[in-house]
C-alpha positions as CSV (number, residue, x, y, z in Angstrom):
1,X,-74.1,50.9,-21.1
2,X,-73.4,47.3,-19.9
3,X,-75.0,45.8,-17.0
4,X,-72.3,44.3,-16.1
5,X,-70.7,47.4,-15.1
6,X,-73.6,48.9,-13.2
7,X,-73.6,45.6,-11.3
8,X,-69.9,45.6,-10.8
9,X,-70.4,49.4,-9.9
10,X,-73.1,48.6,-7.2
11,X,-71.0,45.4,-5.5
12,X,-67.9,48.3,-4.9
13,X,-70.1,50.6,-3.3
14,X,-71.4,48.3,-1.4
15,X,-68.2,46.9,-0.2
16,X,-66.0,50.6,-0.4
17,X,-62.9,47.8,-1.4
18,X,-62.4,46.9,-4.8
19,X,-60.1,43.8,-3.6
20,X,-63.2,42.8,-1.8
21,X,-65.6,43.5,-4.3
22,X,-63.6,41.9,-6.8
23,X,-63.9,38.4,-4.5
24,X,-67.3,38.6,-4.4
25,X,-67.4,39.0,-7.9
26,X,-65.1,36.1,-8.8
27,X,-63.3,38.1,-11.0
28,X,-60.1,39.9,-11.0
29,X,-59.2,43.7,-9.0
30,X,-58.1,45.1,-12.5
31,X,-61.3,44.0,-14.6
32,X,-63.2,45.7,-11.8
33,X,-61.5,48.7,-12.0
34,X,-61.1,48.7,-15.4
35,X,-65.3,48.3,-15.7
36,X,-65.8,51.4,-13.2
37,X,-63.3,53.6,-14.9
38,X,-65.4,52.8,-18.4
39,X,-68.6,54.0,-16.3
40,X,-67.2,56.8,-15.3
41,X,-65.9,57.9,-18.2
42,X,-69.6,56.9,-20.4
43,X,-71.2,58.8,-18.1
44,X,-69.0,62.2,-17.7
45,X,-68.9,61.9,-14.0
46,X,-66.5,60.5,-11.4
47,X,-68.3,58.0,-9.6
48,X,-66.3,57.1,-6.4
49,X,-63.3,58.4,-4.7
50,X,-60.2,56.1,-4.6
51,X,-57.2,56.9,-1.8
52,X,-54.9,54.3,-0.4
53,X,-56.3,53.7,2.4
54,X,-60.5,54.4,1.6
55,X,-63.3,54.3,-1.5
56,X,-65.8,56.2,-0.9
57,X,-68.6,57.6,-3.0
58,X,-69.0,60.9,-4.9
59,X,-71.9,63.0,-5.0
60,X,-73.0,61.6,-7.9
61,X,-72.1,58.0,-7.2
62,X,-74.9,58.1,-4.5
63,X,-77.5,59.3,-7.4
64,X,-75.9,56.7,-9.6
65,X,-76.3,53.7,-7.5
66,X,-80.0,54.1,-6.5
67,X,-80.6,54.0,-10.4
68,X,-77.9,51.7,-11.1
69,X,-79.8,49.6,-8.3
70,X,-83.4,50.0,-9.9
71,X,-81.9,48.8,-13.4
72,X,-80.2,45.3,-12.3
73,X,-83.8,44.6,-10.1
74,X,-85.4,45.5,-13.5
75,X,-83.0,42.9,-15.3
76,X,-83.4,40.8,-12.9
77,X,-87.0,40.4,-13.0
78,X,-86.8,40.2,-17.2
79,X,-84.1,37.5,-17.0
80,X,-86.4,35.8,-14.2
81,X,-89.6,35.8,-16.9
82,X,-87.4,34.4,-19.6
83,X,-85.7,31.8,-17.8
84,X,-82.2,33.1,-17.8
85,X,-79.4,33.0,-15.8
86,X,-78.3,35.8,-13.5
87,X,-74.9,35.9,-14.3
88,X,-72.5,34.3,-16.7
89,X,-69.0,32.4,-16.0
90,X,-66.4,32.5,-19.5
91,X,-64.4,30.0,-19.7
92,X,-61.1,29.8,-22.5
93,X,-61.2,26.8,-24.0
94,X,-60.0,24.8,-27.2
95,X,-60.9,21.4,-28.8
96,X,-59.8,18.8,-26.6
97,X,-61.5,19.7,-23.3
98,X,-65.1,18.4,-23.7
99,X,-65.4,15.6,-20.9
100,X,-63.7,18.1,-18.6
101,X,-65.5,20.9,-19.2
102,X,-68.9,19.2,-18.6
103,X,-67.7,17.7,-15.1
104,X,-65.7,21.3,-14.5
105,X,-69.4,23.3,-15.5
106,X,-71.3,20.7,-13.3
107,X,-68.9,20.8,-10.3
108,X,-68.8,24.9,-10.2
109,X,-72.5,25.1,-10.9
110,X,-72.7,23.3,-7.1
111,X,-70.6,25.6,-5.4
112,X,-72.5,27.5,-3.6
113,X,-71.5,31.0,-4.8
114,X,-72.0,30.1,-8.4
115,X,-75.4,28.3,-8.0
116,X,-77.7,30.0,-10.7
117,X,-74.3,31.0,-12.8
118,X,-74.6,30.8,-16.4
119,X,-71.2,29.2,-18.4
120,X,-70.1,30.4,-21.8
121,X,-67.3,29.0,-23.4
122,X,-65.2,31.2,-25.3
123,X,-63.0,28.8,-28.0
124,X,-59.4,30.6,-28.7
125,X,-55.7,29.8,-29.8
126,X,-53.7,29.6,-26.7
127,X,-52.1,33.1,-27.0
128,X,-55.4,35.0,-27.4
129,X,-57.1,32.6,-24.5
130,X,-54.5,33.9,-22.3
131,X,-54.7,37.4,-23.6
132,X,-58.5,37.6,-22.7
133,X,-57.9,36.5,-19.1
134,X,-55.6,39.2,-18.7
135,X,-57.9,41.6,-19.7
136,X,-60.7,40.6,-18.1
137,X,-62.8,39.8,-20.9
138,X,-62.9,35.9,-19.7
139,X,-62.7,34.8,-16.3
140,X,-60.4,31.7,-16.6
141,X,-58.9,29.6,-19.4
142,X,-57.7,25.9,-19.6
143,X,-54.3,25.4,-21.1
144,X,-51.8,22.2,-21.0
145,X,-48.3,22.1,-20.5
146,X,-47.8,25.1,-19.0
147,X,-45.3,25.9,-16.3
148,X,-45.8,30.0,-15.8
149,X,-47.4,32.9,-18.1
150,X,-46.7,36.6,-17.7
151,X,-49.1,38.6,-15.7
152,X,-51.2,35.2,-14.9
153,X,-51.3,32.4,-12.3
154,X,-51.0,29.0,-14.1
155,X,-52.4,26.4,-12.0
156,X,-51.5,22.7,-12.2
157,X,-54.7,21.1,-12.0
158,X,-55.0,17.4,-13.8
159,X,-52.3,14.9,-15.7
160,X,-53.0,13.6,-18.4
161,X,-51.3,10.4,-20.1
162,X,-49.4,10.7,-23.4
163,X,-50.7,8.9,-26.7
164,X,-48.9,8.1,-30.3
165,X,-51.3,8.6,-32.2
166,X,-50.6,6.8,-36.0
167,X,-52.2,5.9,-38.8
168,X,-54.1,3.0,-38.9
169,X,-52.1,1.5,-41.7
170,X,-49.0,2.5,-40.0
171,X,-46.3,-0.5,-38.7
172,X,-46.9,-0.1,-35.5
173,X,-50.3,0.3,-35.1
174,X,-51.2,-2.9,-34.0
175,X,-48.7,-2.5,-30.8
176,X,-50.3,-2.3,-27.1
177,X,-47.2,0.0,-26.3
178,X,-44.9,2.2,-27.6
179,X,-42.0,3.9,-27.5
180,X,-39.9,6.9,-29.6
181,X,-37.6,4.7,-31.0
182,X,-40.1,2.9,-32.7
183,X,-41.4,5.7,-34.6
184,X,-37.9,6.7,-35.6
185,X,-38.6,5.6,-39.2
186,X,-41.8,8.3,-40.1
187,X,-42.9,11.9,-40.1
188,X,-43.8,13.1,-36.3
189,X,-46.2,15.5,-37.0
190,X,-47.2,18.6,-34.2
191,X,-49.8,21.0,-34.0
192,X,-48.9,24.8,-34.2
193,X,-48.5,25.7,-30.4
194,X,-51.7,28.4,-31.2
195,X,-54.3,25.2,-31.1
196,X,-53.0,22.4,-28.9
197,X,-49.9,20.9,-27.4
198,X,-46.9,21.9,-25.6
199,X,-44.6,18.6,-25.2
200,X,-43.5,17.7,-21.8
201,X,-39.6,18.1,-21.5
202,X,-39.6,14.3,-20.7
203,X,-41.1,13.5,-24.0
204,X,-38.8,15.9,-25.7
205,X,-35.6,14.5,-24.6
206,X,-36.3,10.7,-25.2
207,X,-37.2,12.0,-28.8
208,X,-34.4,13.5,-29.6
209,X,-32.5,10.8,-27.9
210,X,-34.1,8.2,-30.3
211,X,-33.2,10.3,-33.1
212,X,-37.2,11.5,-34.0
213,X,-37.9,15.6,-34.1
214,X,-40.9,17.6,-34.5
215,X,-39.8,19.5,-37.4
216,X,-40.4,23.0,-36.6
217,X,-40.5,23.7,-40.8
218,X,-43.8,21.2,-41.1
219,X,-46.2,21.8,-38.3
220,X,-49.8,21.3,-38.4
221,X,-52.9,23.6,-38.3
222,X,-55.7,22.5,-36.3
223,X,-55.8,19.3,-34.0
224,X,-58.6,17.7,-36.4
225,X,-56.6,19.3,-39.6
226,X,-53.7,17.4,-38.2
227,X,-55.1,14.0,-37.2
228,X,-56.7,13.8,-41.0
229,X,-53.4,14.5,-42.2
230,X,-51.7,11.5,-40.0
231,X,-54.7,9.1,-41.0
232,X,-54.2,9.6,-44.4
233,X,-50.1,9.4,-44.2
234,X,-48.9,5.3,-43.3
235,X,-45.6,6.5,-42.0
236,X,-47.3,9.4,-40.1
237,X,-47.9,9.7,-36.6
238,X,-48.2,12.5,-33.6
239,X,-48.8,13.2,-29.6
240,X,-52.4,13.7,-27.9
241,X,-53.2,14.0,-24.7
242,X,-56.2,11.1,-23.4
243,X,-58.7,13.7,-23.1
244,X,-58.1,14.4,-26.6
245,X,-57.5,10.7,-27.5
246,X,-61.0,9.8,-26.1
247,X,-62.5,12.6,-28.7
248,X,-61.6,10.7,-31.9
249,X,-63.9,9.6,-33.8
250,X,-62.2,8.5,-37.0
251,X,-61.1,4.7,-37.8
252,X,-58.2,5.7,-40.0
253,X,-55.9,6.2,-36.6
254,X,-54.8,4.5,-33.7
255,X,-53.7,6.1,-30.4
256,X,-51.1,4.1,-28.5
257,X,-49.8,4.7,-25.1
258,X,-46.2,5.3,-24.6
259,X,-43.8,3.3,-22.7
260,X,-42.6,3.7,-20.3
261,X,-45.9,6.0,-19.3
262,X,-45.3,9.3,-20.2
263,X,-47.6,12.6,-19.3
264,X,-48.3,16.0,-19.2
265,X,-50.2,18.8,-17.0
266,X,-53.2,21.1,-17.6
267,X,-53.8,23.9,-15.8
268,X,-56.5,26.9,-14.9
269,X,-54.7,29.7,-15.9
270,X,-56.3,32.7,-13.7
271,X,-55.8,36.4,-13.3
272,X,-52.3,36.9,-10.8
273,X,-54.7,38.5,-8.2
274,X,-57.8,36.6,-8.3
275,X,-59.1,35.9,-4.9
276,X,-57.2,32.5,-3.4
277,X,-60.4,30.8,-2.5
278,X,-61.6,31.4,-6.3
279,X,-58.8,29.8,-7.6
280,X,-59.0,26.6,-5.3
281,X,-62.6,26.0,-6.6
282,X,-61.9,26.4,-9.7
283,X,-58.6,24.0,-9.5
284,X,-61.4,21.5,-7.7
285,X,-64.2,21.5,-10.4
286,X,-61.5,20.8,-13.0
287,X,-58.8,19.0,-11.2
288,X,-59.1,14.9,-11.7
């Protein structure tokens, strides 16, 4: 039996709303109900009755929540010996995202319902990231180049600018600017849409218009597989976002800024019904 759902448990019957409860709880109406349903069914008994317009609680929902009550104090006062954390934020992340995180993590550790809120980052392809949030299983994910995703609110958050990123032995490495049309002549290389980047439309168009394509046939694994790959190829090259830009560490590339300046948008992608006021904090700890 998870604590978590004795806790979510005790929040609902305290509230009798599982829209409100699910506020309180940061957390999406669905993972709620999908938590107390679990309970229910782990323990044989039907814990609360649900009608349009009430909840209310069963017989054994009142036994259930003095107990459920006594075991979270009991946590509680363990996790307050050992030092921990009361509750914990997830977070859906991927390489790329350090600097962000740690000024997103510091920025929601300060609001003042999440004070004393443990974060745990949970690293996934983009697919399974999003798949998570809609189930519940993490609270909200971090994604770029994103416009909309089914069942989930993708929220524009922070721009990023656009970098060529070559090898260091490449022709144009040396250049304080660059354009598409001068990587015409080379192999544009882009990683598999499971571990990084979506390519603005913009980008997209003044590619094709200069004659270079990301050949669907040839793309990369990883970001860091990729970028070894480019440093080791002279006529080699591909797109990162700054963030990412800032987290390379090797010598064997070079990251030039387009021209004219070219970007792209992350975004907090959160459950479709997570509370408004959630979302805007979240958008605020991560935004620029």
């Amino acid at each position: 039996m998870e604590l978590r759902a004795l806790r979510y448990f005790v929040v609902v019957a305290d509230e009798l709303h599982f829209g409100r409860a699910a506020e309180r709880l940061h957390i999406a109406q669905p993972a709620v109900s999908k938590r107390i349903a679990q309970l229910e069914r782990e323990l044989g008994v039907r814990l609360l009755d649900r009608s349009p317009r009430r909840v209310r609680l069963t017989a054994a929902g009142h036994r259930v929540l003095a107990a459920a009550r006594d075991a979270l104090a009991a946590a509680d006062r363990v996790r307050a010996a050992a030092g921990e954390p009361a509750g914990t934020m997830r977070i859906g992340t991927a390489a790329g995202f350090t600097a962000r995180l740690e000024r997103g993590i510091d920025a929601l550790r300060e609001h003042p319902s999440a004070r004393g809120v443990d974060v745990a980052l949970v690293d996934l392809p983009l697919t399974a990231r999003l798949d998570e949030v809609r189930r519940g299983e993490i609270d909200l994910a971090l994604a770029r180049g994103m416009r909309s995703a089914p069942g989930l609110r993708v929220l524009p958050t922070w721009t990023e600018q656009l970098f060529a990123v070559v090898s260091a032995r490449h022709p144009a490495a040396g250049r304080a600017t660059i354009a598409p049309a001068d990587l015409a002549v080379g192999d544009v290389r882009i990683p598999s849409r499971e571990h990084g980047l979506l390519l603005p439309g913009a980008l997209r168009a003044a590619m094709r218009e200069a004659g270079v394509e990301a050949r669907a046939g040839r793309l990369a694994g990883t970001v860091h597989d990729m970028l070894v790959e480019v440093g080791a190829n002279p006529r080699s090259w591909t797109v990162l976002p700054g963030d990412q830009v800032a987290e390379i560490r090797s010598t064997r590339e070079r990251a030039i800024p387009f021209a004219p300046r070219t970007t792209i948008t992350g975004s907090v992608v959160v459950p479709v019904d997570l509370p408004h006021t959630c979302a805007a904090a979240h958008r605020a700890a991560f935004g620029d």
